[in-house]
N, C-alpha and C positions, 0 to 999 in steps of 0.2 A: 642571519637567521631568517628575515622574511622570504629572504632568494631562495630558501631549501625550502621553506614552506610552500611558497608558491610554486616553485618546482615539483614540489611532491602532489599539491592542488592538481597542476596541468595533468602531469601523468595522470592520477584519479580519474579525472574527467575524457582524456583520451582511451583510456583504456573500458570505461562504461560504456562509449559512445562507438567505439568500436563493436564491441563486445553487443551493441542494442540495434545500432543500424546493420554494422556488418557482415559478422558469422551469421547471425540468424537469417538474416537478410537472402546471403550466398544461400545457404543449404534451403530456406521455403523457395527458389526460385528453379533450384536444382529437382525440386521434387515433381512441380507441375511439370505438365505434360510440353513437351516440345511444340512451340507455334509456329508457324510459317513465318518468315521475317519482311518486315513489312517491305511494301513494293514502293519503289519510288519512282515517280514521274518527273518525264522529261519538262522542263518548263518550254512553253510555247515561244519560238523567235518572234520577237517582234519586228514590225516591219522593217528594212533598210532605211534609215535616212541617207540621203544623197549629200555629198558637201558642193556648198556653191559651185566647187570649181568642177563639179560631175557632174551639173545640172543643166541638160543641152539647151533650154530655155533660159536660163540666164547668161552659159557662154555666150547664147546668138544674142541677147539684150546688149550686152558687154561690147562685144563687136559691134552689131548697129553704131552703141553709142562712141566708138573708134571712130568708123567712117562720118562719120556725121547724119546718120540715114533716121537717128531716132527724133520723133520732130516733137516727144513730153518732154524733154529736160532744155 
């Protein structure tokens, strides 16, 4: 008995909330006037990060410190 109650509850409240956000809703939207849809913008690239192993400043550090030529470490 409470399952049909509450069944009958849901629908109720479906059927109001339908019936209050959505027909009325559709048709006052349909009435105004047609807008221009909005523009969207490209977002800006941000800069490239380089990864260490693209970085000809740390390749040449790297080699330096191969040959033995780096005299910080």
């Amino acid at each position: 008995m409470y399952v049909l109650v509450a069944l009958a509850v849901t629908v109720l409240v479906v059927a109001l909330a339908w019936r209050g956000f959505g027909a009325d809703a559709m048709r006052d939207r349909e009435r105004q006037e047609p807008t221009a849809p909005p523009r969207l913008h490209r977002p800006t690239k941000a800069p490239r990060q380089i990864a260490p192993d693209d970085d000809p400043e740390f390749l040449g550090e790297i080699d330096r410190k191969l040959r033995g030529e780096d005299k910080s470490s």
